[in-house]
PDB file of N, CA, C and O in Angstrom:
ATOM      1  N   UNK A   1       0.835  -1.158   0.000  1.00  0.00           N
ATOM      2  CA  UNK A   1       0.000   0.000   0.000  1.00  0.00           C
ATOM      3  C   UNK A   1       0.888   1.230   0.000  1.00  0.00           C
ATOM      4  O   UNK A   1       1.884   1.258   0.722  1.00  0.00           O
ATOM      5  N   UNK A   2       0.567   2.233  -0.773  1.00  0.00           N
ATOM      6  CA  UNK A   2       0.779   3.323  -1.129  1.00  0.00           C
ATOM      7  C   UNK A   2       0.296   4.912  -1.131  1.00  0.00           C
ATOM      8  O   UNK A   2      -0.028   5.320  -2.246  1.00  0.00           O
ATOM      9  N   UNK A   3       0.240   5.474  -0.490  1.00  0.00           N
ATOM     10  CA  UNK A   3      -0.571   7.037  -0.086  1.00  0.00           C
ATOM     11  C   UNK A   3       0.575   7.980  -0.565  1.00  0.00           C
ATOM     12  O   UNK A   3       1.685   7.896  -0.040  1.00  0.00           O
ATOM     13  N   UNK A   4       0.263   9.058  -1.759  1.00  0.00           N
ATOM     14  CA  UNK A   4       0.979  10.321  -1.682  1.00  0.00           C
ATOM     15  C   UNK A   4       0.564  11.534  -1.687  1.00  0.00           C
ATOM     16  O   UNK A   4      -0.343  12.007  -2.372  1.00  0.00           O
ATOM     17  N   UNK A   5       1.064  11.924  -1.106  1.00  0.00           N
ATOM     18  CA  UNK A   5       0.149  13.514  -0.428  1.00  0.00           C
ATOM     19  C   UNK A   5       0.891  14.325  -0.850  1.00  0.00           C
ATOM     20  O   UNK A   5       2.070  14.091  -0.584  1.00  0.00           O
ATOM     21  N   UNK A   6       0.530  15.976  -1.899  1.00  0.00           N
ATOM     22  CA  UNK A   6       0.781  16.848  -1.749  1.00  0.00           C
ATOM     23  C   UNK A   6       0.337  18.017  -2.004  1.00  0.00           C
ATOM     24  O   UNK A   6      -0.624  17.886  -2.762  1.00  0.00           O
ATOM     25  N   UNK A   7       0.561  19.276  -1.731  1.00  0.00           N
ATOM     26  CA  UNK A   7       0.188  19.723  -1.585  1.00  0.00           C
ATOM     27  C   UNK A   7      -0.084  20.741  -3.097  1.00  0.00           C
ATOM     28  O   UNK A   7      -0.890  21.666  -2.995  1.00  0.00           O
ATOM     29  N   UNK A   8       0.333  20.603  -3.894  1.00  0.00           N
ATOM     30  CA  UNK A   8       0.244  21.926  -4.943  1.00  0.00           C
ATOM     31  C   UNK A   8       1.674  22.557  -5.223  1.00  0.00           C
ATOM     32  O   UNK A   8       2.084  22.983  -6.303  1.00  0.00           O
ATOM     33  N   UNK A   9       2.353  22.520  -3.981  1.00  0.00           N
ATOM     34  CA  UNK A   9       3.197  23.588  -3.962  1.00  0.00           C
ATOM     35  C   UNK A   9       4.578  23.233  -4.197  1.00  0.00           C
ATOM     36  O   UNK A   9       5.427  24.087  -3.942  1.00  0.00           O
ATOM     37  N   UNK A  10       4.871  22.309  -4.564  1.00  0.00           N
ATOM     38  CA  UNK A  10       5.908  20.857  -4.177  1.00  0.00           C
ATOM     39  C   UNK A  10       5.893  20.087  -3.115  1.00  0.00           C
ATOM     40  O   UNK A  10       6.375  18.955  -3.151  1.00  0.00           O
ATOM     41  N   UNK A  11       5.248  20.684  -1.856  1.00  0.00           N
ATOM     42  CA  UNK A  11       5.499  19.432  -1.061  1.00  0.00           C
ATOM     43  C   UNK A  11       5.256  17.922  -1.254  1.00  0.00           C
ATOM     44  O   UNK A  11       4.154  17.794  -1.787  1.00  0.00           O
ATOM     45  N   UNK A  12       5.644  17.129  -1.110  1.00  0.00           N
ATOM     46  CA  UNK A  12       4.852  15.408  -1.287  1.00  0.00           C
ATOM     47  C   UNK A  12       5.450  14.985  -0.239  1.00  0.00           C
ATOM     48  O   UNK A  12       6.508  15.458   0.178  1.00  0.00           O
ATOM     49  N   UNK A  13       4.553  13.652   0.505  1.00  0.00           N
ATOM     50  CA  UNK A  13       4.585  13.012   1.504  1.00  0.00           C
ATOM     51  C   UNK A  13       4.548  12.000   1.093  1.00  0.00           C
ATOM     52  O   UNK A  13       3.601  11.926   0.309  1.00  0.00           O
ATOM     53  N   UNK A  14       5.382  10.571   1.222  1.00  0.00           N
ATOM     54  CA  UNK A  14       5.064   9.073   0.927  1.00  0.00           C
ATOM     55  C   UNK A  14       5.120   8.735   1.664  1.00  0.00           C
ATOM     56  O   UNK A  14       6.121   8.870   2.367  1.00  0.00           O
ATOM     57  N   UNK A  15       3.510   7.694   2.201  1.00  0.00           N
ATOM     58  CA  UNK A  15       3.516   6.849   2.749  1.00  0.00           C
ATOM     59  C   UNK A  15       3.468   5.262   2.494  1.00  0.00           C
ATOM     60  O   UNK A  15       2.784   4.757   1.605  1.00  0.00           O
ATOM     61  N   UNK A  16       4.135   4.667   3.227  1.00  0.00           N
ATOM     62  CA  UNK A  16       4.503   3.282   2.397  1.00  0.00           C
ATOM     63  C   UNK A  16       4.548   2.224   3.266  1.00  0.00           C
ATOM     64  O   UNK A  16       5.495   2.116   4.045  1.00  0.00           O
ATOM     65  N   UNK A  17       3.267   1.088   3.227  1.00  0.00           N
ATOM     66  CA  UNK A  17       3.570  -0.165   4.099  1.00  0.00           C
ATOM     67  C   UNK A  17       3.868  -1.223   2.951  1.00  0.00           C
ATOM     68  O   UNK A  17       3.528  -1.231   1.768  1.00  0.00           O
ATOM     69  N   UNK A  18       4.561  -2.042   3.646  1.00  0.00           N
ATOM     70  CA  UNK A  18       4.851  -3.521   3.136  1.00  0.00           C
ATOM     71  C   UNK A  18       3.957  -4.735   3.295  1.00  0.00           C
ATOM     72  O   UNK A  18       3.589  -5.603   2.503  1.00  0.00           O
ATOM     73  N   UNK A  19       3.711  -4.489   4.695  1.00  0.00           N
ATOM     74  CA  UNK A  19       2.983  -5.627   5.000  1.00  0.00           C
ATOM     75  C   UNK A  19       2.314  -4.999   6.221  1.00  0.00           C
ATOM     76  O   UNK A  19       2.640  -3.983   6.835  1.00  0.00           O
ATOM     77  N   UNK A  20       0.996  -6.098   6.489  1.00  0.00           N
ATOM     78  CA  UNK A  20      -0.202  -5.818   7.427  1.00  0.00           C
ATOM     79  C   UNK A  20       0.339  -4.974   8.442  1.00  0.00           C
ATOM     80  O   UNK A  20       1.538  -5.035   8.713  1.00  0.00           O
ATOM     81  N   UNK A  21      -0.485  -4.141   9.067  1.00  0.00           N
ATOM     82  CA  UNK A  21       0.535  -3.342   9.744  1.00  0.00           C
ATOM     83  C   UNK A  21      -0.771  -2.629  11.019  1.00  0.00           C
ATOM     84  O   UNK A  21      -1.588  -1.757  10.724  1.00  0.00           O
ATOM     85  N   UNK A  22      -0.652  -3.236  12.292  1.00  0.00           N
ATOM     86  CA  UNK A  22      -1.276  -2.079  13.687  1.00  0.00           C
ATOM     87  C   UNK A  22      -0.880  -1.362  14.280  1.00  0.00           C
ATOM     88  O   UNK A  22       0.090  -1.466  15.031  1.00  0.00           O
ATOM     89  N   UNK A  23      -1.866  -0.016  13.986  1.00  0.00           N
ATOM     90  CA  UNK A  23      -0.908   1.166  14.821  1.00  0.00           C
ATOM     91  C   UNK A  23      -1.756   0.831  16.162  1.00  0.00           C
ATOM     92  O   UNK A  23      -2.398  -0.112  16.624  1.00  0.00           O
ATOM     93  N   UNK A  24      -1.486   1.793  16.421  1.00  0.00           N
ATOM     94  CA  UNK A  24      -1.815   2.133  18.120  1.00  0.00           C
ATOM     95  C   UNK A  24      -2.655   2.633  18.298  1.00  0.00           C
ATOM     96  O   UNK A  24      -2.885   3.379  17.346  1.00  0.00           O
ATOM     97  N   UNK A  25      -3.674   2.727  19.355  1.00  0.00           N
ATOM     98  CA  UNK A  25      -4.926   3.622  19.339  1.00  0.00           C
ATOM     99  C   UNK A  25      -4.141   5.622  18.971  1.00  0.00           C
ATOM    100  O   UNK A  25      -2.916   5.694  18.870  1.00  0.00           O
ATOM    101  N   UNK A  26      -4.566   6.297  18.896  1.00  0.00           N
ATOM    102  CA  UNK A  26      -4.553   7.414  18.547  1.00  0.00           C
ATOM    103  C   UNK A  26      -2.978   7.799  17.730  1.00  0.00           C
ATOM    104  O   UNK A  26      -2.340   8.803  18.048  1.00  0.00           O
ATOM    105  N   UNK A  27      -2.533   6.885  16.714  1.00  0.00           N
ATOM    106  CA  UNK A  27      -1.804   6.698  16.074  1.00  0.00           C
ATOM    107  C   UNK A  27      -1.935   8.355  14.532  1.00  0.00           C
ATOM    108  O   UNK A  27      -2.842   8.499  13.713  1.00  0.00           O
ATOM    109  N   UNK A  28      -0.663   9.260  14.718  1.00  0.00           N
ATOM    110  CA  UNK A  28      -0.996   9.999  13.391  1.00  0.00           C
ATOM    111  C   UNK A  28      -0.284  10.797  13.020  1.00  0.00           C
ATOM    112  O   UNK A  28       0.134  11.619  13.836  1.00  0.00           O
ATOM    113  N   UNK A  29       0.116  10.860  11.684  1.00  0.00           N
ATOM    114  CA  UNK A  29       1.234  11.743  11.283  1.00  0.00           C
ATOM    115  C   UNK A  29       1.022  13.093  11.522  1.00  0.00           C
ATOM    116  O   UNK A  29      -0.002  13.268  10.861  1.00  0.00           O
ATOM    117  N   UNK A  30       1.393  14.566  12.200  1.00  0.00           N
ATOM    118  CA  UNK A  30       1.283  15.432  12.618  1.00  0.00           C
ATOM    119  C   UNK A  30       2.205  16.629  11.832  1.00  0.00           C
ATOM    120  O   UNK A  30       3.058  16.252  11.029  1.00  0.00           O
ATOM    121  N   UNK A  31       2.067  17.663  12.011  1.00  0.00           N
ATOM    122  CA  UNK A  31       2.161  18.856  10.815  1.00  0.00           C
ATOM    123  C   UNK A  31       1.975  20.070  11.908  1.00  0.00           C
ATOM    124  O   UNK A  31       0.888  20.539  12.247  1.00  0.00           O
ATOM    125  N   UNK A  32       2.989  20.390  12.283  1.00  0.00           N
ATOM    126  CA  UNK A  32       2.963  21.780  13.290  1.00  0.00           C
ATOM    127  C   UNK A  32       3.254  22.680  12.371  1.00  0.00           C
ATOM    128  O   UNK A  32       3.962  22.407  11.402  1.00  0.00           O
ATOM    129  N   UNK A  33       2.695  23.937  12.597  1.00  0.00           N
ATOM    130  CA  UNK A  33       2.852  25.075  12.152  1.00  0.00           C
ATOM    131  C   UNK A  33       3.091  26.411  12.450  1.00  0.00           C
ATOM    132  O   UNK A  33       2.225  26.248  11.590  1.00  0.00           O
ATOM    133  N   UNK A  34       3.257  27.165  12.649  1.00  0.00           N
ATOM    134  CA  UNK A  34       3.404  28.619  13.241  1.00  0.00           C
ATOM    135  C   UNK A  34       2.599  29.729  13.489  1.00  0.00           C
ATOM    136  O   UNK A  34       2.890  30.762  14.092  1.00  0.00           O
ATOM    137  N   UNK A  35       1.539  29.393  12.949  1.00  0.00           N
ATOM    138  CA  UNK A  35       0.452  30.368  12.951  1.00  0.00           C
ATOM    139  C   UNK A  35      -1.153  29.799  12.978  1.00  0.00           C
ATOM    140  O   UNK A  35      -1.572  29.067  12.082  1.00  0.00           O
ATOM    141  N   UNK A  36      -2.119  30.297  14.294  1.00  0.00           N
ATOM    142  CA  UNK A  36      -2.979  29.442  14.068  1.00  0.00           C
ATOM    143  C   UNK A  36      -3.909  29.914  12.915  1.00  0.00           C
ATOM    144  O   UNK A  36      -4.315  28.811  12.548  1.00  0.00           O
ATOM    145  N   UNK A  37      -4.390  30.623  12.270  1.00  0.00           N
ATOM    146  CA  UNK A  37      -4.654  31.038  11.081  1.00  0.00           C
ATOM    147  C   UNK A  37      -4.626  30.056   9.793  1.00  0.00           C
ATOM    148  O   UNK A  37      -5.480  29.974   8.909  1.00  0.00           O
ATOM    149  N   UNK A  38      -3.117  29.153   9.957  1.00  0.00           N
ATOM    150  CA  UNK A  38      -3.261  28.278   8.888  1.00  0.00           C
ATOM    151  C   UNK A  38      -4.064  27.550   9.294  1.00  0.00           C
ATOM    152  O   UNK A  38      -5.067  27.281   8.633  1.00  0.00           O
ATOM    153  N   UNK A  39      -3.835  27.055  10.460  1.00  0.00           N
ATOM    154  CA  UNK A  39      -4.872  25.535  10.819  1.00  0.00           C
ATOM    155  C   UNK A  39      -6.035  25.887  10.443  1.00  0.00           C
ATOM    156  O   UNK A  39      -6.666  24.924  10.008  1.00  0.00           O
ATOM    157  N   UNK A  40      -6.721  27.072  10.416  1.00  0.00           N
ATOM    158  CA  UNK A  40      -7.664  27.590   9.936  1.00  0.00           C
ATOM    159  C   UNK A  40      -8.293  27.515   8.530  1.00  0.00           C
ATOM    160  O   UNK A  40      -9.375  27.124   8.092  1.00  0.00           O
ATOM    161  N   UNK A  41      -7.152  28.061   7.991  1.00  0.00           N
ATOM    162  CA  UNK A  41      -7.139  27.951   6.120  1.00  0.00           C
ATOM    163  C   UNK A  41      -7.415  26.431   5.772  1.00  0.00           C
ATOM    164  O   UNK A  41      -8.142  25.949   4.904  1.00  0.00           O
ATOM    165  N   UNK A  42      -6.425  25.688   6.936  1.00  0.00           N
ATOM    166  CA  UNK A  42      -6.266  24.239   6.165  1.00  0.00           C
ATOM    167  C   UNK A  42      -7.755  23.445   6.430  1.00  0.00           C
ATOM    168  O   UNK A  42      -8.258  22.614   5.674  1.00  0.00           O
ATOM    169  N   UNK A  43      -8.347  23.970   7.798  1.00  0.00           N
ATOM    170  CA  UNK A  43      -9.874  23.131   7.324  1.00  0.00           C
ATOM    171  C   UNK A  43     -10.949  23.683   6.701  1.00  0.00           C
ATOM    172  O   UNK A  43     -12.013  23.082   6.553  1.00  0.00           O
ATOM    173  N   UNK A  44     -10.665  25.161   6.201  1.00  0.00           N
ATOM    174  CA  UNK A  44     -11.586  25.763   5.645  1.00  0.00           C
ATOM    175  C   UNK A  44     -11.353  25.070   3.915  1.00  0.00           C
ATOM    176  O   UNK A  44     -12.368  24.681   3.337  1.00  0.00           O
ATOM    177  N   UNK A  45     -10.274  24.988   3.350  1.00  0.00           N
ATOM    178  CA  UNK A  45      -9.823  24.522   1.950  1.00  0.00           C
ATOM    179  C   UNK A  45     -10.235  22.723   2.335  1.00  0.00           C
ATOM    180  O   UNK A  45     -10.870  22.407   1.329  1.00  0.00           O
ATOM    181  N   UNK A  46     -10.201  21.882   2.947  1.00  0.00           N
ATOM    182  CA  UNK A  46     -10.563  20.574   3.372  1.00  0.00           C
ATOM    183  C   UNK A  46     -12.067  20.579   3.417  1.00  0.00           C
ATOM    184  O   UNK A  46     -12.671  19.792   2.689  1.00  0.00           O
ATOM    185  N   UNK A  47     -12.637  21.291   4.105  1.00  0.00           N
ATOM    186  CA  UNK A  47     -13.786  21.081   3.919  1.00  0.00           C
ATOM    187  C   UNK A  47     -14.609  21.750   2.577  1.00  0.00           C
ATOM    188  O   UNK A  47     -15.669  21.264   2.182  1.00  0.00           O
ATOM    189  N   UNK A  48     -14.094  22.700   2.063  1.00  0.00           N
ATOM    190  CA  UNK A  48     -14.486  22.893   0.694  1.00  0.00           C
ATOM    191  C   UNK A  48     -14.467  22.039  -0.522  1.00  0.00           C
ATOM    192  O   UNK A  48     -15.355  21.975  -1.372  1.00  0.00           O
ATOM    193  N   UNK A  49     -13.099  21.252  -0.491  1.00  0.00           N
ATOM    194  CA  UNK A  49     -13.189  20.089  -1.094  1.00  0.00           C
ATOM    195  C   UNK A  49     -13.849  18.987  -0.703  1.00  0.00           C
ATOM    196  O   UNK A  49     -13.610  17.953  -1.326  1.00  0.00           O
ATOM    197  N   UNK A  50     -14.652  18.959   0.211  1.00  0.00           N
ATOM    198  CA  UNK A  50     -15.325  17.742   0.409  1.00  0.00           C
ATOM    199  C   UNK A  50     -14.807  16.289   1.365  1.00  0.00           C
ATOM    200  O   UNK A  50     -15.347  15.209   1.601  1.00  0.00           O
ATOM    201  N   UNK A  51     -13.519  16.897   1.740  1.00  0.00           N
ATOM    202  CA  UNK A  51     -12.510  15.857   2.661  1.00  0.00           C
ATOM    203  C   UNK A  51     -13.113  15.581   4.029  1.00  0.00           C
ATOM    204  O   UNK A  51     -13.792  16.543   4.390  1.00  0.00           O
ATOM    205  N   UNK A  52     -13.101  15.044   4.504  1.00  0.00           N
ATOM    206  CA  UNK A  52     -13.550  14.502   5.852  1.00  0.00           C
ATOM    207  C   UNK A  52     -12.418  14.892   6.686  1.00  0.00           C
ATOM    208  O   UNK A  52     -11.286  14.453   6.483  1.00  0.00           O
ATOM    209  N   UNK A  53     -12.780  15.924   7.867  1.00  0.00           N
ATOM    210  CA  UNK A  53     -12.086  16.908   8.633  1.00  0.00           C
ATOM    211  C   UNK A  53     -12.801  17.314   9.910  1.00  0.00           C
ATOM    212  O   UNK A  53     -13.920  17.823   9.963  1.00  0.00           O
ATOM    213  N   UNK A  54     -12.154  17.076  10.740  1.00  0.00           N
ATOM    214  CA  UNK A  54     -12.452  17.308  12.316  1.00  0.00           C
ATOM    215  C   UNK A  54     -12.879  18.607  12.572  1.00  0.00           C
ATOM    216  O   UNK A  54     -12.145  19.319  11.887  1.00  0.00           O
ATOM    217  N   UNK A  55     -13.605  19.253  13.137  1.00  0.00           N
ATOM    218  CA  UNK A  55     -13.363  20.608  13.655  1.00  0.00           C
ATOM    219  C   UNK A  55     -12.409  21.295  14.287  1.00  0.00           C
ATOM    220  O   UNK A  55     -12.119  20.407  15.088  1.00  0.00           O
ATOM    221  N   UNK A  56     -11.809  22.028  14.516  1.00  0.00           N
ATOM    222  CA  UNK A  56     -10.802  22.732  14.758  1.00  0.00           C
ATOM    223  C   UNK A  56     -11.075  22.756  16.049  1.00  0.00           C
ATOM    224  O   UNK A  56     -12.212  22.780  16.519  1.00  0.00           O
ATOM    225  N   UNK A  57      -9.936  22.751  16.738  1.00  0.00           N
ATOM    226  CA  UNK A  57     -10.071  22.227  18.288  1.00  0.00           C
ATOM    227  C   UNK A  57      -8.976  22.822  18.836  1.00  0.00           C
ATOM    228  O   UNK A  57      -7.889  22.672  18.280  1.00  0.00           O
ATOM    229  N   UNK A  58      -9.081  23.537  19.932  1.00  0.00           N
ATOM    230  CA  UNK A  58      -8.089  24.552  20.971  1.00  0.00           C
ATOM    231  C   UNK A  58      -8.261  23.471  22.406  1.00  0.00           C
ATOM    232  O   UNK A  58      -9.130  22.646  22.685  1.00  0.00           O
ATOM    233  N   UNK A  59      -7.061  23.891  23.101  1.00  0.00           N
ATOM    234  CA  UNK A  59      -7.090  23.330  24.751  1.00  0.00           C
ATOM    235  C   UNK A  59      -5.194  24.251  24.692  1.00  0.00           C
ATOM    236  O   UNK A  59      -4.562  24.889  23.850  1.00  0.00           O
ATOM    237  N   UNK A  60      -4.963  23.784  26.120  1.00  0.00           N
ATOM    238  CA  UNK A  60      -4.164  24.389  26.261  1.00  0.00           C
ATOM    239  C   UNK A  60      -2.768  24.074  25.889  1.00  0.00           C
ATOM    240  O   UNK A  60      -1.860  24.831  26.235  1.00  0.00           O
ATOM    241  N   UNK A  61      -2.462  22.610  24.952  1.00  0.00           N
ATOM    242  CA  UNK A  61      -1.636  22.844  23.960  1.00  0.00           C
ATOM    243  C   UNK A  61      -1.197  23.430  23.026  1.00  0.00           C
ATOM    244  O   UNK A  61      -0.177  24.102  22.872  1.00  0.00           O
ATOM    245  N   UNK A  62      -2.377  23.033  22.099  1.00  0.00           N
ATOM    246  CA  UNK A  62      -2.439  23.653  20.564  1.00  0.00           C
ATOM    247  C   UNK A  62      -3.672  23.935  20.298  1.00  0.00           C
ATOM    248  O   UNK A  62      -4.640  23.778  21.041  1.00  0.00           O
ATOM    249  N   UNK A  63      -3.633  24.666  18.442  1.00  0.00           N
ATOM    250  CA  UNK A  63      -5.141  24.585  18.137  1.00  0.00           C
ATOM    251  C   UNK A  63      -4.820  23.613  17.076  1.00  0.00           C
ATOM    252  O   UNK A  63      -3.718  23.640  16.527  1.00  0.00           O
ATOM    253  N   UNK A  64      -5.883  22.612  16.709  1.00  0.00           N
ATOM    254  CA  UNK A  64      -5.560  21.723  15.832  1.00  0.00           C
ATOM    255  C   UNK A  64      -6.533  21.014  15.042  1.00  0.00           C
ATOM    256  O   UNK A  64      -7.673  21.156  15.483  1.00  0.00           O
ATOM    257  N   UNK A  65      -6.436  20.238  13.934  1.00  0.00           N
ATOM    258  CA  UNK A  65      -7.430  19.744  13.063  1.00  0.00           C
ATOM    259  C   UNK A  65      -7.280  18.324  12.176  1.00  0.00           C
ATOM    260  O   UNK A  65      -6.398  18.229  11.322  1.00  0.00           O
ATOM    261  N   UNK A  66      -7.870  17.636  12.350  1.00  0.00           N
ATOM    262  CA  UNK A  66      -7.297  16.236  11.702  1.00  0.00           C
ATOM    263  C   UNK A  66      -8.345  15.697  10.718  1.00  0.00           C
ATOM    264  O   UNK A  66      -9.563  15.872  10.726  1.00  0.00           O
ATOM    265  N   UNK A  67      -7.753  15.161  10.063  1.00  0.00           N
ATOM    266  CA  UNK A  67      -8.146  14.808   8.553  1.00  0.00           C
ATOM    267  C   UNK A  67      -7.601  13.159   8.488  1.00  0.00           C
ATOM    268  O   UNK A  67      -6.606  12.701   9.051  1.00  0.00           O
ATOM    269  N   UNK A  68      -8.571  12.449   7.631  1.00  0.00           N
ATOM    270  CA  UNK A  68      -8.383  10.929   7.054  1.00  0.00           C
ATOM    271  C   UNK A  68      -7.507  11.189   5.620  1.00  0.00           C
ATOM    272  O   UNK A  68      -7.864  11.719   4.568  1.00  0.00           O
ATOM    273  N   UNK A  69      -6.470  10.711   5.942  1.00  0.00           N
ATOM    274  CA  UNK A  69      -5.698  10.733   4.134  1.00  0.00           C
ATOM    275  C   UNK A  69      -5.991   9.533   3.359  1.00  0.00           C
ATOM    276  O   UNK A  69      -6.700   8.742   3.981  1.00  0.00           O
ATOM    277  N   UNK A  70      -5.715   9.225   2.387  1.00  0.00           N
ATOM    278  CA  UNK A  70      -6.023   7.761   1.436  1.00  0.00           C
ATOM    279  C   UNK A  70      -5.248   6.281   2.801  1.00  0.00           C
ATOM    280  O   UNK A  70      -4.307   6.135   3.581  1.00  0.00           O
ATOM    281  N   UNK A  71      -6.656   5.424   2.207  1.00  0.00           N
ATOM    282  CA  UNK A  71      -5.871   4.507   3.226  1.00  0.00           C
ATOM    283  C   UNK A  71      -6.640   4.675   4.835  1.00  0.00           C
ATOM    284  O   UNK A  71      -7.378   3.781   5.250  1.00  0.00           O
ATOM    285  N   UNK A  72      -6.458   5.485   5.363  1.00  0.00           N
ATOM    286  CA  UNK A  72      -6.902   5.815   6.567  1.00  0.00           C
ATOM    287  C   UNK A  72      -5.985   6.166   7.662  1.00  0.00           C
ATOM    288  O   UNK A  72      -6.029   5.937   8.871  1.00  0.00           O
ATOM    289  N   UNK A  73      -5.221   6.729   6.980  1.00  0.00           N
ATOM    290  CA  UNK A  73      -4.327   7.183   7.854  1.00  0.00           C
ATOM    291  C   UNK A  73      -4.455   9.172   8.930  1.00  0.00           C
ATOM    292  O   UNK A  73      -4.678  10.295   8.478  1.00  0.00           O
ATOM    293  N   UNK A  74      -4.339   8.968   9.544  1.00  0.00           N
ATOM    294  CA  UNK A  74      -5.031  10.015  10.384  1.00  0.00           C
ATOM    295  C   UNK A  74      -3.934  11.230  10.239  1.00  0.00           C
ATOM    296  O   UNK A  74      -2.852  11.057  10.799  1.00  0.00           O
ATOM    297  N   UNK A  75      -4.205  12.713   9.359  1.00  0.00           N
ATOM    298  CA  UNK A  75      -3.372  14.061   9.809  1.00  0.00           C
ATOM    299  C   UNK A  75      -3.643  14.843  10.728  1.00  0.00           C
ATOM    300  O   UNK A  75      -4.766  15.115  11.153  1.00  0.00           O
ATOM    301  N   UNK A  76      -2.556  15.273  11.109  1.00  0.00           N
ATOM    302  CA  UNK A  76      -3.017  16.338  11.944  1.00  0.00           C
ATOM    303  C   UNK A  76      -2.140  17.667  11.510  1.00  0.00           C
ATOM    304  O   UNK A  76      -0.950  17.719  11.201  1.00  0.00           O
ATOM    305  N   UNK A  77      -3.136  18.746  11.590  1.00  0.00           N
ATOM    306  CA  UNK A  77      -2.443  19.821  11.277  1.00  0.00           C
ATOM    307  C   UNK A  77      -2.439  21.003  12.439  1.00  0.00           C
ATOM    308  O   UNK A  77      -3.626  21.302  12.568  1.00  0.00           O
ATOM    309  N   UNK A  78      -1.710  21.748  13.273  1.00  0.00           N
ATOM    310  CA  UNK A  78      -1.360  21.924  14.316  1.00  0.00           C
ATOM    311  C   UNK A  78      -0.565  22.985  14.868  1.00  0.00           C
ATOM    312  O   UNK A  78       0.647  22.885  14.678  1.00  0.00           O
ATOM    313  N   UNK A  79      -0.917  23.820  15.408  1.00  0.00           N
ATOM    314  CA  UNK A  79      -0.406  25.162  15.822  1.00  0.00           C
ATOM    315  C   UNK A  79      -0.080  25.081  17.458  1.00  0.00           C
ATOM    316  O   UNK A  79      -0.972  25.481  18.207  1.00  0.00           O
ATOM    317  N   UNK A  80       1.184  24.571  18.057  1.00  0.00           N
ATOM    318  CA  UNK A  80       1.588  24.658  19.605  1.00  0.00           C
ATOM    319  C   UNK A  80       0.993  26.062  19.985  1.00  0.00           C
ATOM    320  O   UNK A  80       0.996  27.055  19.258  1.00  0.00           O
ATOM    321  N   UNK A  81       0.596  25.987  20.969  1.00  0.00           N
ATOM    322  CA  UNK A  81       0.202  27.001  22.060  1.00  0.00           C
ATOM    323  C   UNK A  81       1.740  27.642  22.579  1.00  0.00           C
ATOM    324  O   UNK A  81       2.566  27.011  23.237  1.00  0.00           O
ATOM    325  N   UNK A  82       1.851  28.747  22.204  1.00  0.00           N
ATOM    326  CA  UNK A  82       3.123  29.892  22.378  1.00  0.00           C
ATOM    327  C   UNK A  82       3.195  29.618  24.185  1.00  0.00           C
ATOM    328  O   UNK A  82       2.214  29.188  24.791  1.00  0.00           O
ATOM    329  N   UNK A  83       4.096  29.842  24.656  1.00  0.00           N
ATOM    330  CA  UNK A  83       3.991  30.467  26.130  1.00  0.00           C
ATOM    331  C   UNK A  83       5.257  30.942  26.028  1.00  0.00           C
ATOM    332  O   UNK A  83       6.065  31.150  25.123  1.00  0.00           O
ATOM    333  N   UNK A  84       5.182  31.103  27.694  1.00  0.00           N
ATOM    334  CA  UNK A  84       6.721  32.000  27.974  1.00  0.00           C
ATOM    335  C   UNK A  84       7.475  31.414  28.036  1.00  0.00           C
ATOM    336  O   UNK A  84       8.464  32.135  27.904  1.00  0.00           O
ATOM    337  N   UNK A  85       7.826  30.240  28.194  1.00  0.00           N
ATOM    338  CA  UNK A  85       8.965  29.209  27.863  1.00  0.00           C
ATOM    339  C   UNK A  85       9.393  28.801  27.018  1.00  0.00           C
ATOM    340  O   UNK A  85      10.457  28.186  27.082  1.00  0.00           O
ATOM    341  N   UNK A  86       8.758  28.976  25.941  1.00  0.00           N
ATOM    342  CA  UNK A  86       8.900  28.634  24.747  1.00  0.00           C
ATOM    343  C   UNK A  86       9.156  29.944  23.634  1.00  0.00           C
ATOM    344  O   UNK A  86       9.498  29.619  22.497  1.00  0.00           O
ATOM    345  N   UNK A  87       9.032  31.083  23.876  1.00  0.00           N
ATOM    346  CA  UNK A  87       9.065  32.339  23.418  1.00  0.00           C
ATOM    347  C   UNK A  87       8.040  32.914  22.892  1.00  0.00           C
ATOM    348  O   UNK A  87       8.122  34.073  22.485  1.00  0.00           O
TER     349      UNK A  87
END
């Protein structure tokens, strides 16, 4: 099995199993970003296309949004919560 993801822009992502394969309960490739605004863009353009996409979700980590890619593999797209320790 084979999944390639990209985005338009050049990015591409390959994902690639060989054989039967169990993840773990809350198992998922993740995509931090810098600004929560994108996470924004990214489920507003996801759900325009018709993709199956979580609602956008804040707590006191991050704000974040996850999506099913081909296959069923779980994204997450993801903005860390700034603090003072972190700058």
């Amino acid at each position: 099995m084979i999944a390639i993801l990209g985005d338009g822009a050049g990015f591409v992502l390959v994902l690639q199993r060989r054989e039967a394969v169990a993840y773990p309960e809350g198992f998922h490739v993740g995509f931090l970003v810098d600004d929560v605004a994108l996470v924004h863009a990214v489920h507003a353009r996801a759900t325009a296309a018709g993709l199956p996409i979580s609602p956008v979700e804040t707590d006191n980590r991050s704000t974040r949004t996850y999506c099913r890619a081909p296959e069923g593999y779980l994204v997450e797209v993801g903005c860390p919560r700034v603090t003072a320790s972190r700058g």
